[in-house]
C-alpha positions as CSV (number, residue, x, y, z in Angstrom):
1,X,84.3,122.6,52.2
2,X,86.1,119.0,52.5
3,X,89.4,120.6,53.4
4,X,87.5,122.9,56.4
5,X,86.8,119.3,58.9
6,X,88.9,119.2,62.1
7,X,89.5,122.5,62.9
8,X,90.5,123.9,59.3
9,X,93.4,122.1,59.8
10,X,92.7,118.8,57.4
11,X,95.0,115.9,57.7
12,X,97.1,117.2,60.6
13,X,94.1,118.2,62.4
14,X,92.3,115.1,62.3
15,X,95.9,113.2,63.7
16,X,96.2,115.9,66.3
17,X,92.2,115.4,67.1
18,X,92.8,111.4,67.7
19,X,96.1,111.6,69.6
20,X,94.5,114.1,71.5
21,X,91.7,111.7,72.3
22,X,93.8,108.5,73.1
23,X,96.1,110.9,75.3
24,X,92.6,111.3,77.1
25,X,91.7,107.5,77.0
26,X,95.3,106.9,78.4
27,X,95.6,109.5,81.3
28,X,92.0,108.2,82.4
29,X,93.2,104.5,82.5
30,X,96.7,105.7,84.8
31,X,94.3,107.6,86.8
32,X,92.2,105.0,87.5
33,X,95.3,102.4,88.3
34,X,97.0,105.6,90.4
35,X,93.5,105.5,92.3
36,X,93.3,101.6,93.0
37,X,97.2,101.0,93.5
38,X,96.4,104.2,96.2
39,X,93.2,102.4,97.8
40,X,95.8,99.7,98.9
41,X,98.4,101.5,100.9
42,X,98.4,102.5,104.6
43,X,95.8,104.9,104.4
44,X,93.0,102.6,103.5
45,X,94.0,99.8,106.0
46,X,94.3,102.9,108.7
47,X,90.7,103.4,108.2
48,X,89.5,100.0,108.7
49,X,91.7,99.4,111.7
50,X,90.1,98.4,115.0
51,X,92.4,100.1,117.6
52,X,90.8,98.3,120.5
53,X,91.9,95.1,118.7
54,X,95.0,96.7,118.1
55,X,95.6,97.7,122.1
56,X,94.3,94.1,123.1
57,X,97.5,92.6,120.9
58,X,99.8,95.6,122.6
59,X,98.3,94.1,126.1
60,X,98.7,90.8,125.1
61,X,102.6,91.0,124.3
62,X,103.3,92.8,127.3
63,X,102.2,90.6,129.5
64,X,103.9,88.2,127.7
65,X,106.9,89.9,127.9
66,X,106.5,90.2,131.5
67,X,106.0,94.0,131.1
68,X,103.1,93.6,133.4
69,X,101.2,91.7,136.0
70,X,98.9,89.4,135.3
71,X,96.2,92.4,137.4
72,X,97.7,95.0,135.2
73,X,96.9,93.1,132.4
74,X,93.3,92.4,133.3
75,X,92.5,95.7,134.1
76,X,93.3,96.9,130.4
77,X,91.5,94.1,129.1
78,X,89.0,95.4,130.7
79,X,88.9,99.0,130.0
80,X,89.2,98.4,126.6
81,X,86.2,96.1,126.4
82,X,84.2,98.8,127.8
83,X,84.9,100.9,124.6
């Protein structure tokens, strides 16, 4: 009866069994870094972006460049507060 645990297998099977389960431990602990290290790239700062904000800076620089007029650069100020 003793020799039938793990699987039939005794010794080996109870090795096999544990580095089995810290092979599970350790792909869930990469998966959660993978997850978090992913949460901070572009794609999570895309969500949260405020293009208005963003087309008021593009506006801004323009007519600081002297792109535009100082009308031209009222008028998109605002149309985009109308958004």
């Amino acid at each position: 009866m003793c020799c039938h645990w793990y699987g039939g297998f005794g010794w080996i099977g109870m090795i096999l069994g544990i580095l089995f389960f810290l092979a599970l431990i350790i792909g869930g602990i990469l998966l959660v870094i993978w997850l978090f290290r992913r949460a901070g790239t572009s794609d999570l700062k895309r969500v949260h972006f405020n293009a208005t904000t963003a087309a008021l800076e593009i506006a801004k620089e323009r007519y600081a460049k002297g792109e535009i007029s100082r009308e031209e650069y009222q008028n998109l100020v605002a149309e985009l507060e109308k958004r």
